[in-house]
C-alpha positions in Angstrom: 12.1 4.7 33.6 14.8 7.1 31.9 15.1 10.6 33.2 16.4 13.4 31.7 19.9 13.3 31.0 22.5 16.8 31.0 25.6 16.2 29.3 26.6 19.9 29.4 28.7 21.2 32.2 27.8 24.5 34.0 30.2 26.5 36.1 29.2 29.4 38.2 27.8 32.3 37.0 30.4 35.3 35.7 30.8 38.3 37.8 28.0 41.2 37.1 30.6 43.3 36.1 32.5 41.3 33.7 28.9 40.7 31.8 28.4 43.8 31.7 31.8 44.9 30.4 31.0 42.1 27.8 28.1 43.6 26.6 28.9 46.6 25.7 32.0 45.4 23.3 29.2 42.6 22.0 27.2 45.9 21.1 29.7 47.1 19.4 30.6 44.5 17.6 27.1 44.0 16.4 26.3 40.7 19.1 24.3 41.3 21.6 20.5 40.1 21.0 18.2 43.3 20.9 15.9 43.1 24.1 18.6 40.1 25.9 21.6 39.3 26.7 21.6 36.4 24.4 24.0 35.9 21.5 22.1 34.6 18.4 22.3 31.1 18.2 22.2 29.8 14.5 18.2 27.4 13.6 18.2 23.8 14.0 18.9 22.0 10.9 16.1 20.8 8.6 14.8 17.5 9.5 16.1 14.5 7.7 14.0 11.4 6.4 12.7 9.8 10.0 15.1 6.1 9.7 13.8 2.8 8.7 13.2 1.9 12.5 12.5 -1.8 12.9 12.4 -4.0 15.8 15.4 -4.1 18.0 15.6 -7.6 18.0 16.3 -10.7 15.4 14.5 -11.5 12.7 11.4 -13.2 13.4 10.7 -12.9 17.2 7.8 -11.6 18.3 7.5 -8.5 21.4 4.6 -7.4 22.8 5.0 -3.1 23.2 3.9 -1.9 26.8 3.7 1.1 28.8 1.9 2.1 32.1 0.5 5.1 33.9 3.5 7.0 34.8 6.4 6.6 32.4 6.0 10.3 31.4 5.1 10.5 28.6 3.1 7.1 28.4 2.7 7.2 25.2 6.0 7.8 23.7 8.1 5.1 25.6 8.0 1.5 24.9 8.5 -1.5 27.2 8.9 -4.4 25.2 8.6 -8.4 26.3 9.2 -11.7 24.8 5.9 -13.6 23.2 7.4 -17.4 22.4 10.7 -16.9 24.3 12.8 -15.8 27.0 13.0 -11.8 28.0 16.0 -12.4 30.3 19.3 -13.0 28.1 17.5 -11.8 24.8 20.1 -10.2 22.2 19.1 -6.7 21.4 20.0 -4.8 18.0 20.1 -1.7 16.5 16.5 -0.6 15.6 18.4 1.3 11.8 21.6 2.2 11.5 23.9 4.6 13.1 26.9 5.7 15.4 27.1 4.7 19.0 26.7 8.2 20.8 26.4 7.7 24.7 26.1 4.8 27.6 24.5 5.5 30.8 22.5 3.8 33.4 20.2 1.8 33.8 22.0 -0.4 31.2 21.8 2.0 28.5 23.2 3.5 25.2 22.0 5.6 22.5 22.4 6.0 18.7 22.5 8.2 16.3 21.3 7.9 12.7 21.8 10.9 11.4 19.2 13.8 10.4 18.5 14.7 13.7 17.1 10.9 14.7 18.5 8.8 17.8 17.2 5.9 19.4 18.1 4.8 23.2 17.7 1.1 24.8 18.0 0.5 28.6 18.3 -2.7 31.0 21.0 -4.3 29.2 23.4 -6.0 31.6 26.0 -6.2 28.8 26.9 -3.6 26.1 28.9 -5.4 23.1 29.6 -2.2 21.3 31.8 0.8 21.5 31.1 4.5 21.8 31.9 6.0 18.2 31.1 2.8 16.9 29.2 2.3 13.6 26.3 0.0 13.3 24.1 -1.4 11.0 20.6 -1.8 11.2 20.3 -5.6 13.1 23.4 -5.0 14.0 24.3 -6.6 18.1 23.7 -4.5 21.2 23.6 -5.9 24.0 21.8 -8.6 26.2 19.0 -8.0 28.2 19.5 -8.6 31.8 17.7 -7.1 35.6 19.2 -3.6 35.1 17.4 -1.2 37.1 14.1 -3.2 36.9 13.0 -5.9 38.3 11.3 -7.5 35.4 13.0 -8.2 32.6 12.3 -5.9 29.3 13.9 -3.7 26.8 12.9 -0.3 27.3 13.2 1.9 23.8 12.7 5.6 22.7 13.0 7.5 19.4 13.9 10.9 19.6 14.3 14.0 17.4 17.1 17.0 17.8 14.3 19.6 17.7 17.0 22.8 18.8 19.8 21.6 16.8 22.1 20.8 19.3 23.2 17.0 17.5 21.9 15.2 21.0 18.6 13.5 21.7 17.3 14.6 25.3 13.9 13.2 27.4 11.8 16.3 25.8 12.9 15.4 22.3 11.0 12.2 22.5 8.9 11.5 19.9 5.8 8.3 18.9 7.9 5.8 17.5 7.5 4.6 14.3 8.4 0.9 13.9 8.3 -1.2 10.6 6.3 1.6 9.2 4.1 1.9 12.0 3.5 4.4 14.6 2.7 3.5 18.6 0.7 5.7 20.6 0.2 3.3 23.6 -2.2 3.6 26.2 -1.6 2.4 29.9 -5.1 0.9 29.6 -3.9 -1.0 26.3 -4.5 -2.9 23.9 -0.4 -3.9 23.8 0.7 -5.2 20.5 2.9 -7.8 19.2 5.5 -7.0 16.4 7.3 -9.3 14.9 10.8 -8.5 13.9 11.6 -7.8 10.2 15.2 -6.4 11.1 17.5 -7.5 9.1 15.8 -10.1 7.1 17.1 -9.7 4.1 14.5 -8.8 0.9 11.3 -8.2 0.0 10.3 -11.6 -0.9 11.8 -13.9 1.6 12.7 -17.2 1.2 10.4 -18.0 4.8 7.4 -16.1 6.1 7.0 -15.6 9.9 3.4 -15.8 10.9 1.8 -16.3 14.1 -0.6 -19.6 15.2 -3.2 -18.8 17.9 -3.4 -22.9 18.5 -1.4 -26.4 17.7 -2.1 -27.0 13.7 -1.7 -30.5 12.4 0.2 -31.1 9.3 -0.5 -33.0 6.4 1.3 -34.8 3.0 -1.5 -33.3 0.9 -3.8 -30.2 0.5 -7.1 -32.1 -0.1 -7.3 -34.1 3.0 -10.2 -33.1 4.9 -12.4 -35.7 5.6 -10.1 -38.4 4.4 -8.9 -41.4 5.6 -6.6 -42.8 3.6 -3.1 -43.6 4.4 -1.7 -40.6 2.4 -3.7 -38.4 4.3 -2.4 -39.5 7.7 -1.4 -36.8 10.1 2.5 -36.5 9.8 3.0 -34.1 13.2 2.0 -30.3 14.4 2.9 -27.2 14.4 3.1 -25.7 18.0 1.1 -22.2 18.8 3.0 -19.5 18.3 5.4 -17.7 16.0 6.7 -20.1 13.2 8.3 -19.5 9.6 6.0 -21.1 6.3 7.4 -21.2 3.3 4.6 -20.8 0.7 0.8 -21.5 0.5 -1.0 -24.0 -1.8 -5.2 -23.8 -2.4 -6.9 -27.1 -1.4 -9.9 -28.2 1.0 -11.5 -26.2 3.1 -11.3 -25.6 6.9 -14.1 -24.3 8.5 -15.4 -24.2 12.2 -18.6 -22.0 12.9 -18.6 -18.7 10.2 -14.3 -18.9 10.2 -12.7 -20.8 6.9 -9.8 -20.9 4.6 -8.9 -22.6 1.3 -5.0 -22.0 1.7 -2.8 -24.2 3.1 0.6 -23.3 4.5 4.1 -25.5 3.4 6.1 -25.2 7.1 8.7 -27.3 8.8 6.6 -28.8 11.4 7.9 -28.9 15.4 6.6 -32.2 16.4 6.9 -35.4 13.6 5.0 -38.6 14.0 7.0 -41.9 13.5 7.6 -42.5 10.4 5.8 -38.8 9.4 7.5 -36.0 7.4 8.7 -33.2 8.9 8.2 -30.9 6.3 4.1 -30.7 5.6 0.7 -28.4 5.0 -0.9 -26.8 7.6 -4.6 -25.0 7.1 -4.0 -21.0 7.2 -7.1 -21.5 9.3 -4.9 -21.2 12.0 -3.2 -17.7 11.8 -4.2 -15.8 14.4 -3.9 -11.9 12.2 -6.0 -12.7 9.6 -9.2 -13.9 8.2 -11.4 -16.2 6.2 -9.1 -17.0 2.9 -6.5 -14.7 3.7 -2.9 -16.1 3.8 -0.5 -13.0 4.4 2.6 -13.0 6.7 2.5 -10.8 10.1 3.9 -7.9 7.8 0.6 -8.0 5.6 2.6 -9.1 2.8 0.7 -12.1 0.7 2.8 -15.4 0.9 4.2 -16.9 -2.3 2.4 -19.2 -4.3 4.3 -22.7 -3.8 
């Protein structure tokens, strides 16, 4: 999808006698490179601390990473679509934060963070930042549109400055590292889906995004299975999908075949009965990451006891 990019003009070459007159005042002087006629040219700097990279889009939506035979290197560029939501339109944000280096086409910027790390991000069909313009990690792109594709997805790199120069080229591409960790796709797949933790704010959050692999139903109580009684009357669902919970409570089990959980999950449900509540419990049965009593949040992280 990208190509390499030159940002360095070249005129024509200078005159075989004028290099020659140069090289023998560079000799004297001390500068002319034994067995070349190329100056010194001073080592890249160390490498600095690889950046907190995280999704490039809002807290809590989920992507599913792609590539395909032929995007040179296929393993180092992502292609990254919508799971729950729309591709087309989506807002896309800094992956850490940084300085607004370069635009180009096909809808495109890139970003420096410093240390030799830089980040680039094509297909937008609006850029609502500013070259030399500071960012902060989360911090508002662009919006995704049908810029030089015609199937709408974000298209992201990493790079590292390995000869010094303070740019990211095409063969300075490394495997990105996202949300600590690294993608080394395959054409033949499996593709993942990430869900965004950009810009979310602490450690322990205040919701925890998880994803459903099927419509849960939602209950008053935690020890319902089984029952009949009013109290225990189904107050809604929760659709499939990527949804926020807010802590986990043991009660009854929910078990099909050799697959159970104990946990149950406090959430703000998407569809209420008459009369139902909208906030209730739903069996961690249904997240689709982990297994048998395991309650954890698409991060791994283990959510809060309610």
């Amino acid at each position: 999808m990208r190509t390499s990019r030159s940002r360095r003009a070249q005129g024509p070459p200078l005159p075989r006698p004028f290099v020659l007159a140069l090289a023998a005042v560079l000799a004297v002087l001390g500068l002319w490179a034994a067995g070349g006629a190329v100056p010194a040219t001073a080592a890249p700097a160390a490498a600095g601390a690889r950046p907190d990279f995280r999704l490039p889009f809002a807290c809590g939506e989920t992507w599913q990473l792609q590539t395909y035979a032929g995007h040179a290197p296929d393993d180092k560029k992502l292609d990254m679509y919508r799971v729950g939501g729309q591709t087309l339109g989506a807002s896309v944000v800094a992956s850490a934060a940084g300085t607004v280096t370069e635009f180009f086409e096909p809808g495109g910027l890139e970003i420096n963070h410093g240390g030799g790390w830089f980040s680039v991000y094509l297909h937008m069909d609006r850029r609502d930042v500013t070259l030399g313009q500071q960012v902060a990690s989360g911090a508002p792109l662009g919006r995704l549109g049908l810029v030089g594709t015609t199937s709408a997805h974000l298209h992201y790199e990493q790079l590292y400055d390995t000869n010094g120069d303070n740019d990211g080229e095409t063969d300075e591409m490394v495997h990105p590292v996202i949300q600590g960790t690294e993608y080394r796709l395959s054409p033949a797949g499996p593709f993942p889906r990430v869900t965004s933790t950009n810009a979310c704010g602490g450690t322990s959050p205040d919701r925890y995004w998880v994803d459903t692999f099927a419509d849960a139903p939602g209950y008053a109580a935690v020890d319902c299975v089984g029952e009949t009684a009013p109290r225990c009357a189904v107050q809604g669902k929760l659709f499939k999908g990527t949804n926020y919970v807010l802590c986990k409570k043991a009660g009854d089990e929910v078990r099909v075949g050799n697959s159970f959980n104990h946990w149950w999950l406090l959430t703000d449900l998407d569809e209420v009965v008459p009369g139902g509540s909208g906030r209730a419990y739903v069996s961690a049965y249904y997240l689709q990451r982990w297994g048998n009593d395991e309650a954890k949040d698409n991060e791994g992280r283990d959510i809060r006891l309610c």
